[in-house]
C-alpha positions in Angstrom: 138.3 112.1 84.3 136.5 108.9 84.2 133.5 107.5 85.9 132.3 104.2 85.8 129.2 103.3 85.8 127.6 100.1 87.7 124.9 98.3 85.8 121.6 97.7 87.8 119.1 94.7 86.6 115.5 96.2 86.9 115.1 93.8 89.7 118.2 95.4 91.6 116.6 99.3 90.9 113.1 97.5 92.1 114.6 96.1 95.3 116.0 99.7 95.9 113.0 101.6 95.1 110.7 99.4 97.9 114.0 99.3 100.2 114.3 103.3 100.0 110.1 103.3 100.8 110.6 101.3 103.8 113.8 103.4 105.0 111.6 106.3 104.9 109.1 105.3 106.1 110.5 102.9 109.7 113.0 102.3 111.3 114.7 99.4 109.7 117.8 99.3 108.9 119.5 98.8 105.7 120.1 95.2 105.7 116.4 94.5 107.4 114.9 96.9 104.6 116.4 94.7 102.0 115.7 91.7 103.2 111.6 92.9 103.6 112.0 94.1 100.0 112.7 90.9 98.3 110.1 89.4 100.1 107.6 92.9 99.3 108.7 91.9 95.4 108.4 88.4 95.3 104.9 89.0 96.9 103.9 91.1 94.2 105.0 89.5 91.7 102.9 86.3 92.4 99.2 88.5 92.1 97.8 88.2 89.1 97.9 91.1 86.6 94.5 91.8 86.7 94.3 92.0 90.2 96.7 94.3 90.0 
């Protein structure tokens, strides 16, 4: 038996991390999630460290 295994990118395992958040937590769907995700990421990735 063999199993292959799909490589993520951290940014892919981020995006799934805040997608499964908002899933939980709404009612968006899937693609909706997703799509808020990126935009949740690219958001945080803009404030400064020390803000953070």
């Amino acid at each position: 038996m063999t199993t292959t295994i799909t490589p993520m990118s951290r940014y892919d395992r981020r995006i799934e991390l805040v997608k499964n958040t908002l899933r939980e937590n709404s009612k968006l769907n899937e693609k909706d999630a997703t799509a808020l995700a990126a935009h949740v990421l690219h958001a945080m990735d803009h404030i400064a460290e020390t803000v953070r």
